[in-house]
VEXTI-43755 format. One record per residue (C-alpha): residue in three letters; x, y, z. Coordinates in steps of 0.2 Angstrom, whole numbers. Example, Ala and Ser with C-alpha at 12.3 -4.5 7.8 and 13.67 -1.06 7.14 Angstrom:
<nodes>
   nudren       u       v       w
      ALA      62     -22      39
      SER      68      -5      36
</nodes>
This chain:
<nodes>
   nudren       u       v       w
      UNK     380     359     541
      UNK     389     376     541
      UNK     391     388     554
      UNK     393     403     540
      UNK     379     412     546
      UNK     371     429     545
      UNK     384     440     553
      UNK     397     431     550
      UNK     397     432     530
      UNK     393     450     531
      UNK     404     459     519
      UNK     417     471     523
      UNK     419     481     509
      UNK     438     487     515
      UNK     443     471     517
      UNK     434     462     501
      UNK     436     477     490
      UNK     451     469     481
      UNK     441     456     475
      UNK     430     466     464
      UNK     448     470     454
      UNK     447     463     436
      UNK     456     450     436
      UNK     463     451     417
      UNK     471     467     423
      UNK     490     468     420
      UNK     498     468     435
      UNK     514     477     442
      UNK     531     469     442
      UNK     535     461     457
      UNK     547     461     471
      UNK     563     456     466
      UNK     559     455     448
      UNK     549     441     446
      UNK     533     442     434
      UNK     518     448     442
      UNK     508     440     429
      UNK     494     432     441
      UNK     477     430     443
      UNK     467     436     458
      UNK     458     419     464
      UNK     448     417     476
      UNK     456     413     493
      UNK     448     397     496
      UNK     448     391     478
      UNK     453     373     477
      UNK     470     371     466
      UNK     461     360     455
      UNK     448     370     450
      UNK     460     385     450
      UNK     476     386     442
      UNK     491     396     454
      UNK     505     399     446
      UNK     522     387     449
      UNK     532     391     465
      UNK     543     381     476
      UNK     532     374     492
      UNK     533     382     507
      UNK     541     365     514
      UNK     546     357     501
      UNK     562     348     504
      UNK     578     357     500
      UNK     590     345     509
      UNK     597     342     490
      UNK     601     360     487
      UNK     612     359     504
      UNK     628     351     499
      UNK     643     359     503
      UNK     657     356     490
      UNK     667     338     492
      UNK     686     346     490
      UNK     693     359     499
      UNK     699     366     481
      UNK     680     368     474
      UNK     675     377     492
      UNK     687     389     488
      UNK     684     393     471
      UNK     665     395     474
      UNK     670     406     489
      UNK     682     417     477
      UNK     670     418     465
      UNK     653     425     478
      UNK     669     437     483
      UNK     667     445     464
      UNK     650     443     464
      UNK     646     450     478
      UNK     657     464     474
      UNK     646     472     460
      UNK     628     471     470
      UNK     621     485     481
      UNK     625     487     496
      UNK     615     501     504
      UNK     601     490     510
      UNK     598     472     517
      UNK     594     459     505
      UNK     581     443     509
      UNK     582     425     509
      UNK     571     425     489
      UNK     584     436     486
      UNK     597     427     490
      UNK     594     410     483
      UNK     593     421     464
      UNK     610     425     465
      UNK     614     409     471
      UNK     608     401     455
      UNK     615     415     447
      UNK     631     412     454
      UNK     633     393     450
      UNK     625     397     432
      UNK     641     406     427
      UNK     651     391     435
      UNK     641     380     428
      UNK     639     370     444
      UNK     626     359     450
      UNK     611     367     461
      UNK     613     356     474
      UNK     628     369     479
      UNK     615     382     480
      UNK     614     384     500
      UNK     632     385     500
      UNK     634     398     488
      UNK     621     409     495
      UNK     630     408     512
      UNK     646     412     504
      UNK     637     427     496
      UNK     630     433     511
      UNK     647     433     518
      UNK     655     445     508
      UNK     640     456     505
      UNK     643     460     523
      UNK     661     460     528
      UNK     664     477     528
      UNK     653     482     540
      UNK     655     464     551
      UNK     674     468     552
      UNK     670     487     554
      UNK     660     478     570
      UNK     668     481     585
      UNK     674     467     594
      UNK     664     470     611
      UNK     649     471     598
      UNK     650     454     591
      UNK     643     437     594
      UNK     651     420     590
      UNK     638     408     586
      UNK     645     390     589
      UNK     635     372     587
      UNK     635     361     599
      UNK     639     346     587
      UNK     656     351     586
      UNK     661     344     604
      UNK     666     328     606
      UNK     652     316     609
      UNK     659     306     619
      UNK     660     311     636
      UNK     659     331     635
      UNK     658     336     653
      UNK     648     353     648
      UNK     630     353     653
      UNK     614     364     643
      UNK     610     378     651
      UNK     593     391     645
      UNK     608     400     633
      UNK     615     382     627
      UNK     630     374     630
      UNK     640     378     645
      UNK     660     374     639
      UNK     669     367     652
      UNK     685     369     639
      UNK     691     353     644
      UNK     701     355     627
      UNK     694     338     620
      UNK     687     347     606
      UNK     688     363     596
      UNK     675     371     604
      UNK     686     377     619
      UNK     698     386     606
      UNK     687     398     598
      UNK     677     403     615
      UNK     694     406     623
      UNK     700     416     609
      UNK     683     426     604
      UNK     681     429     624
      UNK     699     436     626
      UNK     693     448     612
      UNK     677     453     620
      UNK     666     442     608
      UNK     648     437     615
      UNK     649     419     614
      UNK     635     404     613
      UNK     636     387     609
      UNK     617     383     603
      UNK     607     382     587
      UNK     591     392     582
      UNK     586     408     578
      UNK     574     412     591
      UNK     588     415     603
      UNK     599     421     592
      UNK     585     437     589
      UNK     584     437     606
      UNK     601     442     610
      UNK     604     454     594
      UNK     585     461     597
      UNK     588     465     616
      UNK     604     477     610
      UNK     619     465     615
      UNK     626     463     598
      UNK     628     470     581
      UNK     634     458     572
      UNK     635     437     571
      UNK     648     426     566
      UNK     641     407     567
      UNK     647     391     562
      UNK     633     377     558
      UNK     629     365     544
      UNK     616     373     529
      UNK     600     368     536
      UNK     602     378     552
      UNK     613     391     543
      UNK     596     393     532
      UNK     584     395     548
      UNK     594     404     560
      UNK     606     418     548
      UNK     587     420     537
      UNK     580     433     553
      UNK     598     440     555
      UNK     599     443     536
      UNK     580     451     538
      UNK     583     461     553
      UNK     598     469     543
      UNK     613     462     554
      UNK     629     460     545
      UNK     633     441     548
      UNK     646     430     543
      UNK     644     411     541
      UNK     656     396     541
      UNK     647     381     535
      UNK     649     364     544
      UNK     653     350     529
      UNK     640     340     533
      UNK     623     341     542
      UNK     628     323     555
      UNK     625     332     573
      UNK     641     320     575
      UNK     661     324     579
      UNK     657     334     562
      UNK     669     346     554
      UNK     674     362     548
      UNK     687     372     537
      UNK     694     381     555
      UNK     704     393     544
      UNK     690     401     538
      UNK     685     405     557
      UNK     703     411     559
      UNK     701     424     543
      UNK     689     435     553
      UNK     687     430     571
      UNK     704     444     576
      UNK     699     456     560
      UNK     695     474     565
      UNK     694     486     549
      UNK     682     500     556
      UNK     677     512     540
      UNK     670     529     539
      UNK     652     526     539
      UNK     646     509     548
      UNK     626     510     549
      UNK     616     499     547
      UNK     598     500     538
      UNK     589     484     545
      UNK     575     483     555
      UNK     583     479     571
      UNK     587     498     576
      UNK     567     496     577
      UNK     563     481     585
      UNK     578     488     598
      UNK     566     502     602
      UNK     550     490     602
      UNK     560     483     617
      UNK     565     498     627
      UNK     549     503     628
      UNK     546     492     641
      UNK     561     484     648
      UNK     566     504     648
      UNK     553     516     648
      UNK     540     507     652
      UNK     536     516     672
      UNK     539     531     662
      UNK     527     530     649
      UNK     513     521     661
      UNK     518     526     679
      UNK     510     515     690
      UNK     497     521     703
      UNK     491     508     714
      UNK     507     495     714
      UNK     521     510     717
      UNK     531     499     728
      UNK     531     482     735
      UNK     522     483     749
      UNK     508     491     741
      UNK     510     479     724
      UNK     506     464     739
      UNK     491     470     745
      UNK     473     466     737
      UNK     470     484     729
      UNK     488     482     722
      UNK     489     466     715
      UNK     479     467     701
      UNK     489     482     692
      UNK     506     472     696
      UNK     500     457     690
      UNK     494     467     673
      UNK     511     476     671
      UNK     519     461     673
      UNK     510     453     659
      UNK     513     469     649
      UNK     529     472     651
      UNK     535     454     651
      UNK     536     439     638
      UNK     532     440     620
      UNK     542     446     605
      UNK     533     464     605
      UNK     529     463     585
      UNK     512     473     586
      UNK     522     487     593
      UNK     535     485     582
      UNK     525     486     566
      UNK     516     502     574
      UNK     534     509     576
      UNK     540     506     560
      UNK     526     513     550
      UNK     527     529     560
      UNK     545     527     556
      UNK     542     523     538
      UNK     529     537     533
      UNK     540     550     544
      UNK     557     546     530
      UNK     562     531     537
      UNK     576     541     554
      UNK     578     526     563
      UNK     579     514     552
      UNK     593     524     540
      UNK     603     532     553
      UNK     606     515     566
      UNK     624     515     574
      UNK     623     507     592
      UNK     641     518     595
      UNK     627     535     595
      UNK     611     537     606
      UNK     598     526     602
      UNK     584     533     593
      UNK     568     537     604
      UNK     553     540     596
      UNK     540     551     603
      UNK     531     545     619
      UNK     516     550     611
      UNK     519     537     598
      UNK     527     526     610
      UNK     511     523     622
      UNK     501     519     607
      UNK     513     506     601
      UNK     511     498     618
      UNK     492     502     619
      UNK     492     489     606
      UNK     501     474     616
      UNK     490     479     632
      UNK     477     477     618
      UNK     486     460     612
      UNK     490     453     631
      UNK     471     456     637
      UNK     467     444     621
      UNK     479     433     625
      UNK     475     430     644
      UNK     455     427     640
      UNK     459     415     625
      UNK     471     404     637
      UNK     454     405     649
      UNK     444     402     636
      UNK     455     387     627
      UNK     461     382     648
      UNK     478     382     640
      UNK     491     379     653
      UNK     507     387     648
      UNK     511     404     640
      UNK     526     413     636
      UNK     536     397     645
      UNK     527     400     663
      UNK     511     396     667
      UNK     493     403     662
      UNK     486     417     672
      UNK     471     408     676
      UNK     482     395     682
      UNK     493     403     695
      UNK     478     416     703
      UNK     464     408     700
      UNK     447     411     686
      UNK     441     427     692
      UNK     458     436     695
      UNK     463     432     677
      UNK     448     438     669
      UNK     448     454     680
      UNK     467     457     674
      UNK     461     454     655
      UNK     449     467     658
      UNK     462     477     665
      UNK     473     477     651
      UNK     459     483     641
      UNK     458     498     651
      UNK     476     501     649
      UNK     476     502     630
      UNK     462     516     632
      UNK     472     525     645
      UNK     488     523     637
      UNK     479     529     620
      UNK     469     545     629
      UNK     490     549     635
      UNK     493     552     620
      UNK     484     568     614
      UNK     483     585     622
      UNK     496     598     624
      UNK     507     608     611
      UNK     510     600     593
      UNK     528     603     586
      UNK     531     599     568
      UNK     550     606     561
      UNK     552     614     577
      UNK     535     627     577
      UNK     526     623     590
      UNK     506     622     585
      UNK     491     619     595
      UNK     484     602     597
      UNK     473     598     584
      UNK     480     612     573
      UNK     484     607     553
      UNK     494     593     549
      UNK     508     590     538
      UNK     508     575     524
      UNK     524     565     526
      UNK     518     552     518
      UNK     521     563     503
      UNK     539     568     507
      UNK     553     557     514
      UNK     563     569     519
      UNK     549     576     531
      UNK     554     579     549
      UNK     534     581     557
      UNK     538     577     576
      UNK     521     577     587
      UNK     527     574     605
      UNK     505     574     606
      UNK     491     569     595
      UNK     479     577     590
      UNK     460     573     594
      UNK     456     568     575
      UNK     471     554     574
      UNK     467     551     592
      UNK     449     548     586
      UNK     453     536     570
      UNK     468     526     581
      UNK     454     522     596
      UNK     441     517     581
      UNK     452     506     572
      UNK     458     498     588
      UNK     440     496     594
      UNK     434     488     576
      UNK     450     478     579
      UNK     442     470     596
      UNK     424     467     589
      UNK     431     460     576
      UNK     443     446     587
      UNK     428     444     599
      UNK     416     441     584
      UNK     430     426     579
      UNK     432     419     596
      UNK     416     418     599
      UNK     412     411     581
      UNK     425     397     586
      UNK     417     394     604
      UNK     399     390     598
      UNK     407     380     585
      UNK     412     370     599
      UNK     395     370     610
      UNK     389     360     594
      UNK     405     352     585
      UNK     401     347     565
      UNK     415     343     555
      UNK     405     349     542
      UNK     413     365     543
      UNK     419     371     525
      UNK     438     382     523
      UNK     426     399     519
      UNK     419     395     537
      UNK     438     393     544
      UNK     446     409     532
      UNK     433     419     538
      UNK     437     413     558
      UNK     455     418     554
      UNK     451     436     545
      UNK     443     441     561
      UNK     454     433     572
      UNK     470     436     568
      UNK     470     449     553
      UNK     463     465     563
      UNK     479     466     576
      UNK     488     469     562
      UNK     478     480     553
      UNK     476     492     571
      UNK     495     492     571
      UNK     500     496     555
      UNK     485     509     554
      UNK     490     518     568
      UNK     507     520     566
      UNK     501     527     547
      UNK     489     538     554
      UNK     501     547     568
      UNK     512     553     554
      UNK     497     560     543
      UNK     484     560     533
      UNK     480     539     527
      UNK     468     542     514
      UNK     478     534     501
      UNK     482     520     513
      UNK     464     516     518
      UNK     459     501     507
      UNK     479     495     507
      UNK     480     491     527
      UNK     464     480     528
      UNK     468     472     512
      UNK     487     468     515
      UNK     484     464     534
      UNK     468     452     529
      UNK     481     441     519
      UNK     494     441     531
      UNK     485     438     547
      UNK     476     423     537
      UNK     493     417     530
      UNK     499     420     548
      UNK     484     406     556
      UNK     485     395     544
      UNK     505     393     547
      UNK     500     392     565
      UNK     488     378     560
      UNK     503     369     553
      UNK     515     373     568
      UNK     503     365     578
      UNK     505     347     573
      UNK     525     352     576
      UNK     521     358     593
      UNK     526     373     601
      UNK     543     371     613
      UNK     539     391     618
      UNK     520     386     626
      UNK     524     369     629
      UNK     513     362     617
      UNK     513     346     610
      UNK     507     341     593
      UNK     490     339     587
      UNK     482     350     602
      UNK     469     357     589
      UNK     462     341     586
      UNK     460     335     605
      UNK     454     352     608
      UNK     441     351     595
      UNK     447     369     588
      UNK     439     372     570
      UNK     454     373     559
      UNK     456     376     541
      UNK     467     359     541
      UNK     452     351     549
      UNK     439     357     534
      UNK     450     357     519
      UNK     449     336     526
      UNK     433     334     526
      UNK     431     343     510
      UNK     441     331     502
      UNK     438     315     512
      UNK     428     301     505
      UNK     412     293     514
      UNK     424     281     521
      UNK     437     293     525
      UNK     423     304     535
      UNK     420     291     547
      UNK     438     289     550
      UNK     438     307     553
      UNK     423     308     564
      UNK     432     294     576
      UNK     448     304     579
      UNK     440     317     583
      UNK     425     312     594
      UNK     430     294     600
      UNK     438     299     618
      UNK     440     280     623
      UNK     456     278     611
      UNK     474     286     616
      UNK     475     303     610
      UNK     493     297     602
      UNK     483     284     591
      UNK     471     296     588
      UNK     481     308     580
      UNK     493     296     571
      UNK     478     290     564
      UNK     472     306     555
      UNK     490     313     552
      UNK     492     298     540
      UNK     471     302     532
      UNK     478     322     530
      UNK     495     314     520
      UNK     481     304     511
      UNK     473     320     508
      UNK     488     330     505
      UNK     479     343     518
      UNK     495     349     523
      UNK     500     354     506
      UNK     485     361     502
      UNK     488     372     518
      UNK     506     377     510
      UNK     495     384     494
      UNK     486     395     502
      UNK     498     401     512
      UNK     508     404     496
      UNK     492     413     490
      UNK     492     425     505
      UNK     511     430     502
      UNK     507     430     483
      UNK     492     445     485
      UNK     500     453     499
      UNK     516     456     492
      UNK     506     461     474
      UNK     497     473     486
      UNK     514     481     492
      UNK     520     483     473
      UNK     509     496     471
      UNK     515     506     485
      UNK     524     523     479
      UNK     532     527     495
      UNK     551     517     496
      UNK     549     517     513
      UNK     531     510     516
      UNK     534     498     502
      UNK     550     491     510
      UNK     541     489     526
      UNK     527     479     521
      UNK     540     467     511
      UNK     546     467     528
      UNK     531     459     535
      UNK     526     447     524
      UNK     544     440     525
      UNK     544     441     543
      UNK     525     436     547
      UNK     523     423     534
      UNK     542     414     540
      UNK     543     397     536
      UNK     554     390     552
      UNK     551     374     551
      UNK     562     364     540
      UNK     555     349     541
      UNK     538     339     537
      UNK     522     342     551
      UNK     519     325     551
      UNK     535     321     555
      UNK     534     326     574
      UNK     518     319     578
      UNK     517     308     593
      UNK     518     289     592
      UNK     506     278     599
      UNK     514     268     613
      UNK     519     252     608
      UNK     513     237     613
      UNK     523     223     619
      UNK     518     205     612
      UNK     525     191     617
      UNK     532     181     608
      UNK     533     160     609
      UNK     548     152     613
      UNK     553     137     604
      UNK     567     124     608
      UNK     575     111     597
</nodes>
């Protein structure tokens, strides 16, 4: 049985428009200068009925590109050589991680070296395509990034702390000796691995510019979303990837670590300057922006009146990484001429964008965080954000109540917005007067500190077609659940996800769009771009779920015990045998066995299967029609931005295998019998 029924298949001719596209059409050149020269297949065509075109898996091991160069001599010369290489690319804007791997190939081509020196070379490239500004970085601005591998294992007295290692410098390692020195400087220092903190600490305004030290596999992961966000980074490559006493060439550390070369002109043009805003406008504006009214001071936050508007700007104001706001920010910023994006320099005033675009942006996360506290009721998930669930800590009722709250303050925080005088290149119009076009001119300076009633109007549709449409994908999903089939096809799943996860995106780009101007020629792109992104985006979540989740507290396979219809789950039982479906159909229904052997059980049917890797497909297909979609964008800006996003969104950051994480049934203890002579 399906659950496609009716309502759910109905077209929506913005979002399927694309398809009616002929497909023998030539196609633009694509980012980066790769040949655009494919097809436009169905999403959930299988790949051997279809033909995709050849790319590199999504996880596809890469542990034999990672070598670092045996001698100290070769390490040199490579390194000389990215010097001159690096000397002749552009420099006036960040470059990403596809990028980089090219001219790392590039690179060891005209060495003739073997490509298992490739992630070597690319760090070596990244290095000096952004010294300049990393030396021109003042100290107090900079952060040393330090793994905790290189202290000694035996017996460090240092102890882990939310940030990582806390040195005690004991000086039975070398860890001590650059934290002393770096510190003495005014360096930021951390001993840890990862990029999630590392974005933290460079998002939240702290630094401007990373020196790490790690081996390739984590310098890939963690330097990739500095290298995106547009922070000058230098990176000093452990020689092997052993978590073990490992090693390091320490004068390469030494080359830079006291270097100070300031130059004329030190801004930046990643997208941090952005997400730096996204942030302040709610760990600094945010009582500004939305002024409380019945939680004003403690004693009246305690009482009952009180409690549920401090619990709901708690909720909003805390947790999350603030991306939906971040994408409406950028837009705006992208269809005004890119201001604060082009003209970053933490040693100036940060850029502010204008409250009235600011309270949409975070109309859309009270949007997001009302969505969020109902689906934890709804799924009776128990952690969120790395604390526990609403529901959980006040109870049902008082959880739904402060989702409905939420709600509200998306309206409210939208109806701020419009209303009073409208001042585009400093005239001052009335609200609701003519409009300017920047989308036509970069260089246009339209600033409304109000909105009108018109792109008030389209902002609050989009965002409310945004809600029916999640609500319409929850709800499919629940009464998937009242009647569970696994007879549930990947249309059924992709269609889930389009409603899902697809219109939060399209409501924040859209409105960022629409605040600068006119959108018609951006009216079939945003649905079209945000469908495959968010679809990408659910079906990498999908994946991340049998790794488990450290930031929720999740552990693997929690879709399958929770009976979730996933895309994973159908592509399965598309594929499985008769045999195969009755395994299937005890894993999932057979509540008498551990949950462990349960899922160990199908984790080795979906290898059978190759599920997973048909997963990593169509998430290569998302990236693959989204990026085509982008390519076709005049505007420089725009264009870049939405690069942006699929690079961001669809980030692979798990390096290794789903399966591998799984949990282990717990083993059982035979004895054995004991012979004697």
């Amino acid at each position: 049985m399906s659950i496609a029924t009716t309502p759910l298949h109905e077209t929506d001719e913005r979002l399927e428009h694309h398809h009616a596209v002929d497909q023998d059409a030539p196609m633009p050149e694509r980012r980066n200068g790769e040949a655009a020269a494919r097809r436009r297949v169905s999403d959930i065509q299988d790949d051997d009925d279809e033909p995709m075109p050849k790319r590199k898996k999504i996880r596809s091991s890469t542990s034999h590109l990672k070598i670092v160069p045996e001698t100290l001599e070769l390490r040199e010369l490579v390194k000389a050589k990215a010097q001159q290489f690096a000397e002749k690319l552009d420099h006036s804007k960040p470059f990403n991680k596809s990028q980089l791997q090219v001219w790392a190939m590039q690179l060891l081509g005209e060495m003739s070296l073997p490509e298992k020196y490739s992630g070597f070379a690319a760090v070596m490239i990244g290095n000096f395509f952004w010294r300049r500004q990393f030396l021109a970085t003042p100290f107090e601005r900079r952060m040393l990034l330090l793994p905790h591998c290189l202290k000694h294992a035996e017996g460090c007295p240092a102890e882990y702390t939310e940030f990582g290692l806390d040195c005690e410098r004991c000086g039975a390692c070398t860890i001590a000796d650059y934290k002393v020195k770096a510190e003495q400087l005014g360096y930021k220092v951390l001993v840890a691995e990862g990029s999630p903190i590392v974005l933290k600490i460079i998002v939240g305004g702290y630094v401007d510019a990373v020196l790490g030290v790690a081996c390739l596999n984590v310098l890939e992961k963690a330097i990739d979303k500095v290298l995106i966000a547009g922070v000058p980074s230098y990176a000093v490559p452990l020689h092997s990837g052993d978590c073990h006493n490992t090693s390091l060439d320490e004068s390469w550390i030494w080359e830079v670590l006291d270097k100070y070369e300031p130059i004329p002109d030190a801004r930046l043009t990643g997208y941090v300057s952005i997400m730096r805003a996204a942030n302040r406008l709610f760990d600094e504006h945010f009582d500004r922006l939305l002024p409380p009214v019945r939680s004003k001071t403690p004693e009246a936050a305690a009482t009952p009146l009180g409690k549920t508007e401090d619990i709901s700007y708690d909720w909003l104001r805390n947790g999350g990484k603030r991306f939906r706001p971040f994408i409406t920010l950028a837009a705006y910023d992208a269809a005004t001429g890119g201001s604060c994006l082009k003209n970053f320099d933490s040693n100036t005033q940060p850029f502010e964008f204008p409250d009235s675009v600011a309270r949409v942006a975070m109309s859309i996360e009270a949007f997001h965080k009302a969505s969020l506290v109902h689906d934890d009721i709804e799924d009776d998930d128990l952690f969120r954000y790395g604390r526990e669930t609403l529901h959980r800590t006040h109870g049902l009722g008082p959880a739904i109540n402060v989702g409905d709250h939420l709600i509200g303050l998306g309206y409210k925080l939208i109806a701020a917005s419009r209303g009073g005088p409208r001042f585009v290149s400093g005239t001052a119009l009335a609200a609701g007067d003519g409009e300017s076009s920047p989308h036509d001119s970069p260089a246009a300076s339209a600033v409304p500190l109000s909105l009108s009633a018109d792109i008030s109007c389209d902002v609050l549709e989009r965002m409310a077609a945004a809600h029916i449409k999640l609500c319409d994908g929850q709800g499919a999903e629940m009464f998937w659940q009242q009647n569970p089939t696994l007879d549930f096809t990947p249309l059924d799943a992709l269609q889930i996800y389009a409603l899902k996860t697809s219109p939060a995106f399209e409501a924040a780009l859209y409105a960022g769009l629409r605040m600068a101007g006119p959108i018609e020629k951006y009216e079939h792109l945003v649905p079209q771009f945000c469908r495959h992104v968010g679809i990408g985006f659910q079906i990498l979540n999908d994946l991340k779920d049998w790794n488990g989740d450290n930031d929720n507290k999740m552990v693997a396979g929690q879709d399958a015990l929770a009976l979730r219809p996933t895309l994973i789950m159908s592509l399965a039982w598309q594929a499985a045998s008769a045999e195969q479906r009755q395994l299937m159909q005890s894993c999932y229904f057979d509540r008498e066995e551990q949950d462990a052997i349960r899922l160990a059980r199908l984790r080795r049917l979906y290898e059978e299967l190759g599920v997973f890797n048909k997963a990593e497909r169509l998430i290569e297909k998302s990236r693959d029609r989204a990026e085509l979609l982008a390519d076709d964008v005049e505007s420089e800006e725009i264009r870049q931005l939405l690069y942006f996003l699929v690079d961001t969104v669809l980030a692979d950051e798990q390096d290794k295998d789903p399966r591998d994480s799984m949990p282990k049934p717990s083993p059982m203890l035979v004895p054995l019998p004991v012979t004697t002579a």
